[in-house]
C-alpha positions as CSV (number, residue, x, y, z in Angstrom):
1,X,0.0,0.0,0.0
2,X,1.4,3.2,-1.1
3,X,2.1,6.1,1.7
4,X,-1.1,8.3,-0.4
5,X,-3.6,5.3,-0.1
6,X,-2.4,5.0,4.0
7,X,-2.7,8.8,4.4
8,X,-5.8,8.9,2.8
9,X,-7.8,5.4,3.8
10,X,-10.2,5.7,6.9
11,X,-10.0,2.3,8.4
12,X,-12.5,1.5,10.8
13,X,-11.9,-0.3,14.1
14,X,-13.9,-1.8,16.7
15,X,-11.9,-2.7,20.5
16,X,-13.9,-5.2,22.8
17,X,-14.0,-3.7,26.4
18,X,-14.3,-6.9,28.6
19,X,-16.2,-7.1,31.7
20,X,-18.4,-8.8,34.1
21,X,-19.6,-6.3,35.4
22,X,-21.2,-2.2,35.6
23,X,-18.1,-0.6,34.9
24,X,-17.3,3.0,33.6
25,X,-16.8,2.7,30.0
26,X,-14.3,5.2,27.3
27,X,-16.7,7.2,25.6
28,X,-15.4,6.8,22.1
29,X,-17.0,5.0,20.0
30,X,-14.1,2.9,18.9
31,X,-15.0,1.0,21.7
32,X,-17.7,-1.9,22.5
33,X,-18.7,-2.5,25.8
34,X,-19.2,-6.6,25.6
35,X,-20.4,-8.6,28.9
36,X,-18.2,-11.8,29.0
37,X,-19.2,-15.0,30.8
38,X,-22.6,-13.9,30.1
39,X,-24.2,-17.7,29.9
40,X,-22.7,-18.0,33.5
41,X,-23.6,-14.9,35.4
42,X,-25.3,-15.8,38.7
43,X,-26.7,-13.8,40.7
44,X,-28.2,-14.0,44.4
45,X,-27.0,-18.0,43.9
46,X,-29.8,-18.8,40.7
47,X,-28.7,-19.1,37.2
48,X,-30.2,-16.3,36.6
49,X,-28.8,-14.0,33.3
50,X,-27.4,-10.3,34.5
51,X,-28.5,-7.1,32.5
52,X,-25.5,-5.2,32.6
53,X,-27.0,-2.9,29.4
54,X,-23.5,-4.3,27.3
55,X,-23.6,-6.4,24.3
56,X,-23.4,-10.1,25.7
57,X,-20.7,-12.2,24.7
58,X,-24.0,-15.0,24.7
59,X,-25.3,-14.0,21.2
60,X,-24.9,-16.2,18.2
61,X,-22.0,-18.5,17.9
62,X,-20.1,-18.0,20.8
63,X,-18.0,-19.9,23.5
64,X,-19.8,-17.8,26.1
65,X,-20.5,-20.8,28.7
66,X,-16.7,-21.4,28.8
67,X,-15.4,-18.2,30.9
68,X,-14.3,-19.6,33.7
69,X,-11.4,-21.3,31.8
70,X,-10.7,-18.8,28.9
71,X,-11.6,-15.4,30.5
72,X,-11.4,-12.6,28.2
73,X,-11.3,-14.7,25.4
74,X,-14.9,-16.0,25.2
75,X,-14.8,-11.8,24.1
76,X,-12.1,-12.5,21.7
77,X,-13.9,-15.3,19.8
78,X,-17.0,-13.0,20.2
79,X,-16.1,-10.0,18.5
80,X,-13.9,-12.6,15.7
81,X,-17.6,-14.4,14.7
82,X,-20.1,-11.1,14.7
83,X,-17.7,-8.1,14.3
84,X,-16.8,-6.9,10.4
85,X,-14.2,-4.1,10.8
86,X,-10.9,-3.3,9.3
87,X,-9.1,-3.5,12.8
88,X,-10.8,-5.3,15.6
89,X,-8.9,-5.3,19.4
90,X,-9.7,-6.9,22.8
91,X,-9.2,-4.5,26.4
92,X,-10.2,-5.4,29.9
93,X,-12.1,-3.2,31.4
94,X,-9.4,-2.2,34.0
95,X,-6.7,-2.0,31.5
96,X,-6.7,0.1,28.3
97,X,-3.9,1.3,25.9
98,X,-2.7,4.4,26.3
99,X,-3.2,7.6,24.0
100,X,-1.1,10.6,24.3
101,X,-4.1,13.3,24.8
102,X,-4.7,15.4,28.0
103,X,-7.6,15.3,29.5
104,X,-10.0,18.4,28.5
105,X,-10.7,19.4,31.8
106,X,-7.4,19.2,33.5
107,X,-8.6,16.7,36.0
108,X,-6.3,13.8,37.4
109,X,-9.4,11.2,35.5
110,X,-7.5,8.5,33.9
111,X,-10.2,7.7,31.3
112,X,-8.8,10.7,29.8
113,X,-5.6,9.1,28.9
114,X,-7.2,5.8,27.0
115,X,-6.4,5.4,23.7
116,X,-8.8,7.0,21.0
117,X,-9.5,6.4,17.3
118,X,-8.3,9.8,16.2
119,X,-5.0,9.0,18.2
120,X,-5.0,5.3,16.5
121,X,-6.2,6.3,13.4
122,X,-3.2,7.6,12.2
123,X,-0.9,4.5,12.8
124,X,-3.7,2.4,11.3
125,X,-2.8,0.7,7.8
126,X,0.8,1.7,9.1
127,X,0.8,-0.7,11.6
128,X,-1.0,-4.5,11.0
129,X,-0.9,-5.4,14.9
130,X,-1.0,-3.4,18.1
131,X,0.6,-4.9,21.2
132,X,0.9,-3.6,25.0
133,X,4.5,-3.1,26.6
134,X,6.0,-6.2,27.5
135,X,6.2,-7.2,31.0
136,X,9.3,-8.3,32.8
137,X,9.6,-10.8,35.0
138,X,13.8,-10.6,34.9
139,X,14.6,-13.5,37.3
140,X,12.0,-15.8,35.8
141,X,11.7,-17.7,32.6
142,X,7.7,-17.4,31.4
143,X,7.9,-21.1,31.3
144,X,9.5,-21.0,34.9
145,X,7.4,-18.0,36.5
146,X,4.3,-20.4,35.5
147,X,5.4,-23.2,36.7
148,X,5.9,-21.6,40.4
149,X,2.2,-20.1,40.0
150,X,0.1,-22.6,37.8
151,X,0.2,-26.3,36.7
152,X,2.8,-26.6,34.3
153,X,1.0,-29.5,33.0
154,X,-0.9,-26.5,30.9
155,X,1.9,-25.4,29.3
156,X,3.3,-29.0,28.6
157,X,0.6,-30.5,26.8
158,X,-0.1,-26.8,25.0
159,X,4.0,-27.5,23.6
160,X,2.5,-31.5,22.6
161,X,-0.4,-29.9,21.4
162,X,1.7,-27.4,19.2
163,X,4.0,-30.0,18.4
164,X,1.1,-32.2,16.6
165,X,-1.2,-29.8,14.9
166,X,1.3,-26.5,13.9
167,X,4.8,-28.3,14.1
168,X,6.3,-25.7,12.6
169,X,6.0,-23.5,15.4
170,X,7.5,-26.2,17.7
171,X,10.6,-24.4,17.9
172,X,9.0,-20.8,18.4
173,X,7.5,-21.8,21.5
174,X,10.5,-23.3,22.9
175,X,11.9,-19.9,22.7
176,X,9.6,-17.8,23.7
177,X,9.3,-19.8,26.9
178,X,12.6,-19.0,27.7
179,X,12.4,-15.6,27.2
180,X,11.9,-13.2,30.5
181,X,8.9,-11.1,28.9
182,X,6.0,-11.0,27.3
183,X,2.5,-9.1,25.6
184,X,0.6,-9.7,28.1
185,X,-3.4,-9.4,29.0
186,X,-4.4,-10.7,25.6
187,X,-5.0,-6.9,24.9
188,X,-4.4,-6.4,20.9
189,X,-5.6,-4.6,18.1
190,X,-4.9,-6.2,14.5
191,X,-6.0,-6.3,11.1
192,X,-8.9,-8.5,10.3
193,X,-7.3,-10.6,8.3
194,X,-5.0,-11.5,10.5
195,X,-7.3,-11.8,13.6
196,X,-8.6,-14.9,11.5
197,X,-5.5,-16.5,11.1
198,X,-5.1,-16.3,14.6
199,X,-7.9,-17.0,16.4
200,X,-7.9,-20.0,14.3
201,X,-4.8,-21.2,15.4
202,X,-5.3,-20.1,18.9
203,X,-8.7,-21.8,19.6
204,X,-7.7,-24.9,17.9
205,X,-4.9,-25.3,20.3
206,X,-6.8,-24.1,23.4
207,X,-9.9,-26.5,22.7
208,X,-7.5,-29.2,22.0
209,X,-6.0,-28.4,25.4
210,X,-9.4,-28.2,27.0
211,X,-9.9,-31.8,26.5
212,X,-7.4,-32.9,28.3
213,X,-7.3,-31.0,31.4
214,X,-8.9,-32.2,34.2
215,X,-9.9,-29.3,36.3
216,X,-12.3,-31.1,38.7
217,X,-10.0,-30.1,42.0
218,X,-8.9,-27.0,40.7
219,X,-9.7,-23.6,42.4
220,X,-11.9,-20.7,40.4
221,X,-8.7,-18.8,40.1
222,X,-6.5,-22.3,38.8
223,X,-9.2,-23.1,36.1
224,X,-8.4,-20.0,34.5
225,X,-6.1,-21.2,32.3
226,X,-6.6,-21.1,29.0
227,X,-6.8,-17.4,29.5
228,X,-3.1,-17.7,30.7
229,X,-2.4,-19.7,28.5
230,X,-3.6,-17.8,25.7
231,X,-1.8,-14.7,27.0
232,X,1.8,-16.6,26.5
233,X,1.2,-18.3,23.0
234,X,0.0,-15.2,21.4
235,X,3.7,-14.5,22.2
236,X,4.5,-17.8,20.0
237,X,2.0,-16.9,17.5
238,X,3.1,-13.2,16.7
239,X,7.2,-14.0,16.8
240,X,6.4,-16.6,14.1
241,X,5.0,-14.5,12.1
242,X,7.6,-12.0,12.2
243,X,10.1,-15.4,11.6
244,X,8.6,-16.3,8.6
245,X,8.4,-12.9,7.1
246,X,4.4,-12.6,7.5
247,X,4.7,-9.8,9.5
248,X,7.9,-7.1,9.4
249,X,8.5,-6.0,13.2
250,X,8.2,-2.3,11.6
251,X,4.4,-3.2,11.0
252,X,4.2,-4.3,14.9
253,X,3.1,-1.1,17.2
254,X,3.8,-1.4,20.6
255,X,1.6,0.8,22.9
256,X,1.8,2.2,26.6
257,X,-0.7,0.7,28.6
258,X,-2.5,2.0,31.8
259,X,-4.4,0.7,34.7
260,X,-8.1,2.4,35.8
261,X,-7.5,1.2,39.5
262,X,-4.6,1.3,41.8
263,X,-2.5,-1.8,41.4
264,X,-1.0,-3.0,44.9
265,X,2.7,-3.6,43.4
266,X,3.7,-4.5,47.1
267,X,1.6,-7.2,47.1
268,X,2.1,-8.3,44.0
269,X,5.4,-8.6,44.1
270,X,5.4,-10.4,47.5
271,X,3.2,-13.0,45.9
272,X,6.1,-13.7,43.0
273,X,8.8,-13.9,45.5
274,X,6.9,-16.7,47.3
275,X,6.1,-18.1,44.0
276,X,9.5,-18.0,43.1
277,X,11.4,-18.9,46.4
278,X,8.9,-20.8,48.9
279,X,6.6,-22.5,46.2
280,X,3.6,-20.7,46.7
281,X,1.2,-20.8,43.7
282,X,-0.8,-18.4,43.1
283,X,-4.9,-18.4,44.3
């Protein structure tokens, strides 16, 4: 595409905003407010179906009824089977990419700082995928700093699982999971067309995986894993793509993030310490 046909293109884009909840939403319309886990929403201890007044992840084909295990993803696999856009991308509703605006009225409000589509439009046909800041873990491997918080057993069968139906990305995943950071929070913008190539490579390996973990004694937090373990092989899935010349790393963004609420980082780090030094998984 030639720099006039960039400059001049509008793309449109449509970004997921997860959540299980009444949440304050960015006001651009860039953004979809979509109700995740919304087969499974109980309420006063009935099966009954909250109205949050979002879109419901519930609506047409969907993996809705799965939450528990793939979290934000039931979203992802949403907004891949109804949503036609030229970009589509996936945020929590606690975590947004960052734009570089001020907010109009001078106000510490951190919703003035999200991303917009005049900020993104810009970059868009520039750019083919969007990614978050890494994160660093710096004394743990991502296949290590899992094993001291989850069941590694996730990760092992996902590198069998690789290993039989996409072989060729065997040796991707080996060293990704060595490196010391990562994307993280499945948050992503891309082109279309490459949002179907990989959601379906990523929910062929994660339904695959499904079937053989048994998460019968598992906590609520634990049986979150194909969330996690989504967030890790995205990893595997975008570096190949960059291996095999489908994507240029020039054509990768990566963008600031920001948290709505106050993150604990004492805590937080205390909980990867023990992880890493007594053991401790995470709950």
């Amino acid at each position: 595409m030639s720099d006039i046909q960039t400059q001049t293109t509008k793309y449109t884009c449509k970004i997921a905003v997860t959540t299980h909840k009444q949440y304050r939403m960015p006001e651009d319309p860039m953004y979809l407010p979509l109700h995740v886990g919304a087969a499974i929403e109980r309420r006063r201890g009935s099966w009954k179906e909250p109205d949050l007044g979002y879109i419901k992840d519930n609506t047409g084909e969907n993996i809705s009824s799965r939450n528990a295990c793939f979290c934000e993803l039931t979203g992802l696999y949403w907004m891949w089977k109804h949503v036609d856009a030229d970009y589509i991308g996936l945020v929590h509703y606690r975590r947004h990419f960052r734009g570089r605006r001020q907010n109009k009225t001078g106000e510490p409000d951190v919703f003035g700082h999200v991303l917009s589509y005049d900020e993104l439009s810009p970059m868009l046909g520039r750019y083919k995928v969007f990614v978050p800041r890494k994160r660093y873990y710096v004394i743990e491997s991502l296949y290590s700093h899992y094993k001291h918080t989850h069941y590694i057993e996730h990760l092992d069968k996902t590198r069998e699982i690789i290993g039989e139906l996409y072989p060729d990305y065997l040796a991707t995943y080996d060293e990704v999971m060595k490196e010391t950071s990562a994307h993280m929070f499945n948050m992503m913008i891309m082109e279309r067309k490459l949002l179907d190539e990989y959601c379906t490579w990523l929910f062929h390996i994660l339904f695959t995986l499904e079937k053989q973990i048994d998460v019968s004694e598992y906590s609520y937090f634990q049986g979150r894993y194909a969330g996690r373990v989504g967030e890790l092989i995205f990893n595997v899935w975008l570096a190949h793509q960059v291996k095999t010349g489908r994507i240029a790393k020039d054509e990768i963004k990566v963008l600031p993030y920001l948290y709505v609420e106050k993150v604990d980082w004492w805590k937080k780090g205390k909980r990867f310490l023990r992880a890493k030094f007594m053991n401790q998984k995470y709950e």
